[in-house]
C-alpha positions in Angstrom: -36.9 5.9 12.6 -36.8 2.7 13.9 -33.9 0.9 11.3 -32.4 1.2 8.3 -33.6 -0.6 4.9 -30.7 -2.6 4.0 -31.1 -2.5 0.2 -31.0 1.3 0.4 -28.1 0.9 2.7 -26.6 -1.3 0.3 -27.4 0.7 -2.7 -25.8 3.5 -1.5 -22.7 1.7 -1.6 -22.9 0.9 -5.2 -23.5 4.4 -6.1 -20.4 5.3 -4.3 -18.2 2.4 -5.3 -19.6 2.6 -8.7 -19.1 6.2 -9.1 -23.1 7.1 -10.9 -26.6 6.1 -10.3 -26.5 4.5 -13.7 -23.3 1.9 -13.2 -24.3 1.3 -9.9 -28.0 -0.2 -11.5 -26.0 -2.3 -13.7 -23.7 -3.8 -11.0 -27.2 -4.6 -8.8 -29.3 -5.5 -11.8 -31.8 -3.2 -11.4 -33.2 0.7 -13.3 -31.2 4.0 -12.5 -34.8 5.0 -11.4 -34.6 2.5 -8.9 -31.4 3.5 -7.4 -32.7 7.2 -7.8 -35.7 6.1 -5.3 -33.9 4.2 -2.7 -31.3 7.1 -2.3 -33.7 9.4 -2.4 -35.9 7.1 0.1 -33.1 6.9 3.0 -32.0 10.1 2.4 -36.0 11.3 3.4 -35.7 8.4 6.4 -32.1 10.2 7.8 -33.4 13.4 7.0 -29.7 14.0 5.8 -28.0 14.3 2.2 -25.9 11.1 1.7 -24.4 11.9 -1.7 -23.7 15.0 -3.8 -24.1 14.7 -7.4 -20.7 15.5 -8.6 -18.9 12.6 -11.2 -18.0 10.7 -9.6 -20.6 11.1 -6.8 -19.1 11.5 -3.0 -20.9 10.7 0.1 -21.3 13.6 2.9 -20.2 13.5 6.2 -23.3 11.7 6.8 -23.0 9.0 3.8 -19.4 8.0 5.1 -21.6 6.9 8.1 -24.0 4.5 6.0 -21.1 3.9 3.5 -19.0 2.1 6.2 -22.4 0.7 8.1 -22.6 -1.2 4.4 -19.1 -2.7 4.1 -19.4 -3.9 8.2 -22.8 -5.6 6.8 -21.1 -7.5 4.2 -18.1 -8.4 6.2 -20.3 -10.0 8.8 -22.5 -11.1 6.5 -19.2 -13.7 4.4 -18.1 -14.3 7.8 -21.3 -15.6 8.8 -21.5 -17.8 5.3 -18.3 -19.1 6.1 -19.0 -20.8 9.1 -22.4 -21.8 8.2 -21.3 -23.6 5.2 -23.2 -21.7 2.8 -22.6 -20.8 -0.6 -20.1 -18.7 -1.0 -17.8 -20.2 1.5 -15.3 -21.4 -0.8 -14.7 -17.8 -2.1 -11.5 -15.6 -1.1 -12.5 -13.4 1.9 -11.1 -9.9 1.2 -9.5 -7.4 3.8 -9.0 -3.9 3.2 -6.4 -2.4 4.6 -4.9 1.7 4.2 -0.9 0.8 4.8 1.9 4.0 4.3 4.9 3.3 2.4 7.1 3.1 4.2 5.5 0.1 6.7 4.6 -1.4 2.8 8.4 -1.5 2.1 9.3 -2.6 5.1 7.5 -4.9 7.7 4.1 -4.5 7.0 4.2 -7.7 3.9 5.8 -9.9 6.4 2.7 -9.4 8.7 0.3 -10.9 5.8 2.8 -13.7 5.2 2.4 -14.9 8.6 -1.7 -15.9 8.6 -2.2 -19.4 6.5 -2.8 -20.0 3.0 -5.8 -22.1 4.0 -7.7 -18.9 5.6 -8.4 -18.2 2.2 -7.7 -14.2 2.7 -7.3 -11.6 -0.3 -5.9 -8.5 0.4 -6.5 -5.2 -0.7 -3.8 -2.8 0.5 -4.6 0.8 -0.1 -0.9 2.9 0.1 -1.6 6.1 1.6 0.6 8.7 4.4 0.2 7.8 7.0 -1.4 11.1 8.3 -3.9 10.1 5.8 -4.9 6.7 6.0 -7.9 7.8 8.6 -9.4 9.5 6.4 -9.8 6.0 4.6 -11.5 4.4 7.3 -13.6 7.5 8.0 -15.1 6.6 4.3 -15.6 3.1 5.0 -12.9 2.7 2.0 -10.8 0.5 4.4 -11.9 -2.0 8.0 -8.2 -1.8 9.0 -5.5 1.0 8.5 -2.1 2.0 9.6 -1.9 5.3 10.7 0.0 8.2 12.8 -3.3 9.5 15.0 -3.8 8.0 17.9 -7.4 9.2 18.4 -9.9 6.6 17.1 -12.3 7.1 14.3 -16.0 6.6 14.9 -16.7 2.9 14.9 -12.9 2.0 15.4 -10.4 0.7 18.3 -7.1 2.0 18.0 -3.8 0.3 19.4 -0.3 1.2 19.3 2.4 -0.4 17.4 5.6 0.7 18.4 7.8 3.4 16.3 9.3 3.6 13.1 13.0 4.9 13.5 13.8 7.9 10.8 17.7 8.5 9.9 18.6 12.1 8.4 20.9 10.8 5.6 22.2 12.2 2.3 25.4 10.8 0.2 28.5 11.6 1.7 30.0 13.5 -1.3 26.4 15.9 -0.9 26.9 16.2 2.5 30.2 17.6 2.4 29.5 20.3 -0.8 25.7 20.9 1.2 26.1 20.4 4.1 29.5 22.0 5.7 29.3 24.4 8.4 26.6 24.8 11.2 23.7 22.4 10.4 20.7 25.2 11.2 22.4 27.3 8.3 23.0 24.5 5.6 20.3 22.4 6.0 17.6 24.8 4.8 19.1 25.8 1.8 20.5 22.5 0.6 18.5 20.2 -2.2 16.0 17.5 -0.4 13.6 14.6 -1.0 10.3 14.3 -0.6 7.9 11.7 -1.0 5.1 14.1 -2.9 3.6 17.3 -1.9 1.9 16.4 1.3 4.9 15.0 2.5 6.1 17.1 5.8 8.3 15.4 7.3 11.6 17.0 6.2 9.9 20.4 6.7 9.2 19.5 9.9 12.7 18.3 10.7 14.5 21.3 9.5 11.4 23.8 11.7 12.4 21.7 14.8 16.2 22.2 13.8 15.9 25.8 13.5 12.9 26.6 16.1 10.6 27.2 13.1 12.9 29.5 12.1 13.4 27.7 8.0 12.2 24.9 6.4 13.0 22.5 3.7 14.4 23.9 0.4 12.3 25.0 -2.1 14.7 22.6 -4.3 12.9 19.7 -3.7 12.8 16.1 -6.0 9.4 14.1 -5.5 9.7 10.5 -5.4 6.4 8.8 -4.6 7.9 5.4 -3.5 9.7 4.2 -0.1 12.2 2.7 -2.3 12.5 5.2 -4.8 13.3 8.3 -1.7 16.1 5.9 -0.5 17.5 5.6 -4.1 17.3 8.9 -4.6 18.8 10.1 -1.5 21.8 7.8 -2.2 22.3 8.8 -5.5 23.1 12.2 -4.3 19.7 14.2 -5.2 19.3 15.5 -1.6 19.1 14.6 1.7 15.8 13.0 3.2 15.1 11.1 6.2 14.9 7.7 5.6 13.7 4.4 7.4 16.9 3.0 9.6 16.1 -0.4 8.2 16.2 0.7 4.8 19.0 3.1 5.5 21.5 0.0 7.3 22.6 -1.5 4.1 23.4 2.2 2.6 25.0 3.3 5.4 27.3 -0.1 5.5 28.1 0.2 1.8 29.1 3.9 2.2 26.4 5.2 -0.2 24.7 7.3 2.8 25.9 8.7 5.7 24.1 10.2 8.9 24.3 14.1 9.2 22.7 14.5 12.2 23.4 11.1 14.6 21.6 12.8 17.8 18.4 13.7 15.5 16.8 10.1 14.4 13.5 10.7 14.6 10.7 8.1 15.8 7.5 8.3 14.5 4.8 6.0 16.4 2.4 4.4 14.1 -1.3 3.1 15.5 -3.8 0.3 14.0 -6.8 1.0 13.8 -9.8 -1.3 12.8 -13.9 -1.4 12.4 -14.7 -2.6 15.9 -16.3 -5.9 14.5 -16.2 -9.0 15.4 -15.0 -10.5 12.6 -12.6 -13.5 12.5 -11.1 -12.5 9.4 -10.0 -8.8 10.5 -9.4 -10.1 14.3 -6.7 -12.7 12.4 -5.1 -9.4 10.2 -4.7 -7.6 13.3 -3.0 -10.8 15.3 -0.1 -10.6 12.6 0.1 -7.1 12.2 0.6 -6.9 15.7 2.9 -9.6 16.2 5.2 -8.3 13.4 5.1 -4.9 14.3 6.5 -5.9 17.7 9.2 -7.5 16.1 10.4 -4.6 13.7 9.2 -1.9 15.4 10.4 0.3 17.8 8.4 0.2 21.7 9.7 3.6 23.0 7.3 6.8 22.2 7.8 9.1 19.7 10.6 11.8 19.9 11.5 14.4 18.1 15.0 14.1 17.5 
């Protein structure tokens, strides 16, 4: 195999995007036989399966591969219109990007704010965990993602951003009916917030509390948004931990207080990108960067 059709390449990507052979013909104009026979055609070239046939169709391991060679193709492909003049030059120039929500409700906004109108950028933020957003880029969903791994996905450079500073807060009048007495006993037995069921993070705070002894309680409210948690955990549903920059203002106005002061927790967060060279993403990464060294913190992670 010397190289890679690139209307198979790229018709693999509709199928995926599009979800079935047949909406993915209608997006590129064309039969659902003829998407049939160029899947089927670079699936005989790799001499791998790219898809499975579920509804929605999902690549394999092997169609993230092509499915994120595809979206590199068309991002260098616009870049390359834009600075030839061509047609298409005028249009918005879209970035992906996998964010968690915490960084979303936080700093991560300010970042886009800071790269000119006139760059003619739309974004696309994809709000995942950040233990998850990898998997994103893995897919070829996403060019750019934040994310807790410091180990690079295939295709991808990886840099450091500093950490994001975690309080362990609740409302004063909880902490005092919860959360009397020796922490290690309270603490797993008291009502606590989580984010939504893959969230770990205060079961990983009360393990490292009690040497893996307990975790979390099993009475547990899931609220799915940054802002949401720290509402909730003001309003007295439970303790969590929250971001010290959302926490600040609580803590001034007396609607949180901090448990555990010697137990903030700083979780380091990465960015990771298609390793492209791609004026668009390379301009992303220069204010992500340059934000996140303004609101984040520089010191490693520790575990409180």
């Amino acid at each position: 195999m010397t190289d890679l059709p690139l209307d198979q390449v790229r018709t693999l990507l509709a199928v995926v995007d599009e979800g079935t052979f047949d909406a993915a013909a209608a997006a590129l104009h064309v039969t659902p036989s003829a998407v049939s026979q160029r899947v089927k055609a670079l699936e005989q070239r790799t001499g791998r399966v790219l898809l499975l046939r579920t509804k929605p169709v999902r690549p394999t391991e092997s169609g993230e591969v092509l499915v994120r060679l595809a979206r590199q193709v068309a991002r260098l492909e616009q870049d390359a219109y834009g600075e030839l003049g061509l047609s298409g030059a005028g249009e918005p120039t879209r970035v992906s990007v996998a964010v968690n929500a915490d960084s979303l409700a936080t700093w991560f906004l300010g970042a886009l704010t800071r790269l000119p109108s006139r760059a003619g950028l739309c974004f696309e933020l994809r709000r995942e965990d950040e233990a998850h957003t990898a998997a994103l880029l893995r897919e070829g969903t996403v060019m750019a993602a934040v994310t807790s791994s410091p180990d690079p996905v295939p295709g991808c450079s990886v840099r450091h951003l500093g950490s994001m500073r975690y309080l362990p807060v609740a409302h004063p009048e909880f902490a005092a009916e919860h959360l009397a007495g020796p922490l290690r006993e309270a603490l797993p037995g008291a009502p606590v917030v989580v984010f939504d069921r893959r969230d770990d993070f205060q079961d990983g705070f009360v393990r490292r509390l009690t040497r893996g002894r307990a975790e979390a309680s099993a009475r547990r409210h899931h609220v799915p948004t940054s802002e949401g948690f720290a509402a909730a955990v003001a309003a007295g549903l439970g303790w969590g931990m929250v971001p010290e920059v959302q926490a600040e203002p609580l803590l001034r106005a007396g609607r949180l207080t901090v448990f555990a002061p010697d137990r903030a927790v700083d979780a380091p967060l990465y960015w990771q990108q298609w390793k492209l060279d791609s004026p668009a993403l390379a301009a992303v990464t220069d204010a992500v960067t340059e934000a996140a060294a303004e609101a984040l913190r520089r010191q490693g992670p520790s575990g409180g």
